[in-house]
N, C-alpha and C positions, 0 to 999 in steps of 0.2 A: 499964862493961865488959860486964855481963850483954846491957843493951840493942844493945851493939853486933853483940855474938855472935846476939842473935835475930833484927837485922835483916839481917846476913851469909846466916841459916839460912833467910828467907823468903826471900830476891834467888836462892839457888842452889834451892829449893822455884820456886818462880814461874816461872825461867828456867833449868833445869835443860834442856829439850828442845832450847833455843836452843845452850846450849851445846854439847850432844851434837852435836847440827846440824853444827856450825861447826867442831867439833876432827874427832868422831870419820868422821863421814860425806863434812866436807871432805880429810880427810887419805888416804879412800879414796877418792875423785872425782880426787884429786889424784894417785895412784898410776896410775888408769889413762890420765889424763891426759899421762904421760908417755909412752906409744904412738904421742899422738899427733904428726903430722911437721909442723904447723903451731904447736907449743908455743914462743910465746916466756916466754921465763920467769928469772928472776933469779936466780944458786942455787938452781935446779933445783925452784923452788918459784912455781907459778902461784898469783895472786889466783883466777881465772874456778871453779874447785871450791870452794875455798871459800865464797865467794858462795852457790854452789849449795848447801853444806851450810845454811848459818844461813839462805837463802830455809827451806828445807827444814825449819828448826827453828821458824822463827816460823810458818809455816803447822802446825805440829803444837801448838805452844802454844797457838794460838789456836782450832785446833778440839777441842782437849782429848786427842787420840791422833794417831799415826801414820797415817799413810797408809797 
């Protein structure tokens, strides 16, 4: 169990930025996405922001900081 716990604590350590990326940055891409009048979208929830977040997080993982 320990080993489990630590390798949970490096995957969210390591890809902590991806995640951020993907929830927090897509779900405000995704807000103002909604303006727009070409939005096709399924429950009122586009793919195309999201994307945009986790592009957005793995370039900041990989260069060690934000943009």
């Amino acid at each position: 169990m320990k080993a489990f716990v630590e390798s949970l604590s490096d995957l969210i350590e390591n890809w902590g930025m991806v995640g951020f990326g993907l929830i927090f940055l897509g779900s405000i891409f995704n807000e103002f996405s909604i303006f727009n009048a070409l939005n096709i979208s399924v429950l009122n929830i586009n793919l195309f922001p999201y994307l945009l977040g986790l592009m957005l997080g793995l370039v900041a993982k990989y260069r060690g900081r934000w943009i």
